[in-house]
C-alpha positions as CSV (number, residue, x, y, z in Angstrom):
1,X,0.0,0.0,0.0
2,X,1.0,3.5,-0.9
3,X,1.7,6.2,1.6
4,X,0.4,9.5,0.7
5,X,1.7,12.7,2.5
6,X,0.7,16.2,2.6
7,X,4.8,17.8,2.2
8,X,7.8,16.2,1.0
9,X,10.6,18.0,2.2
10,X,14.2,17.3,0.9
11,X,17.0,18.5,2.8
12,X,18.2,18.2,6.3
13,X,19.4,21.3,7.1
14,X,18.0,24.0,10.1
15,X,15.6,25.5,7.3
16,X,14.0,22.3,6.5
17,X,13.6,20.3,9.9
18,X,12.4,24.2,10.7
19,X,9.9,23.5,8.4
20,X,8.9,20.0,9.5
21,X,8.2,21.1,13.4
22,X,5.8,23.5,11.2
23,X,4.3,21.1,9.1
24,X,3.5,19.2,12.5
25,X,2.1,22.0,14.3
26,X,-0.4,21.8,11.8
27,X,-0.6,17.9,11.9
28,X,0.6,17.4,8.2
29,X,1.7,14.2,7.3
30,X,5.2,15.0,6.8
31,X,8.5,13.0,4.9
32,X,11.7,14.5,5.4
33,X,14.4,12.9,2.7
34,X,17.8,13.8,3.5
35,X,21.2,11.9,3.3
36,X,22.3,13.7,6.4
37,X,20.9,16.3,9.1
38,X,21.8,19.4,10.3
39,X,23.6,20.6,7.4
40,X,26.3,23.1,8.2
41,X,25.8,23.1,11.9
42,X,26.6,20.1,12.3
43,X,30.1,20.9,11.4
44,X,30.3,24.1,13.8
45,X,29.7,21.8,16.7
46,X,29.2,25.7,19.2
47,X,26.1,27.2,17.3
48,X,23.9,28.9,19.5
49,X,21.1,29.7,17.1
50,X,18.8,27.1,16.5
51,X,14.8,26.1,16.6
52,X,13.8,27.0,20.3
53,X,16.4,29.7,21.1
């Protein structure tokens, strides 16, 4: 059986898993496709901007 969703998002990065928490706030059926996440932060490793701050 197919699974249908509301938004595809491709990327992992701050943007798009911004997006996502979004997309589930207004209980979309979300599908994040990514190879990795946190994009560029993830390589900072002392960001202190981020979803929540």
């Amino acid at each position: 059986m197919e699974e249908v969703y509301d938004v595809l998002i491709l990327g992992g990065d701050p943007a798009c898993l911004t997006v996502a928490i979004y997309c589930g706030w207004y209980n979309l059926k979300t599908l994040v496709v990514a190879s990795s996440f946190g994009g560029a932060a993830n390589l900072d490793g002392a960001s202190s901007k981020f979803c929540g701050d």
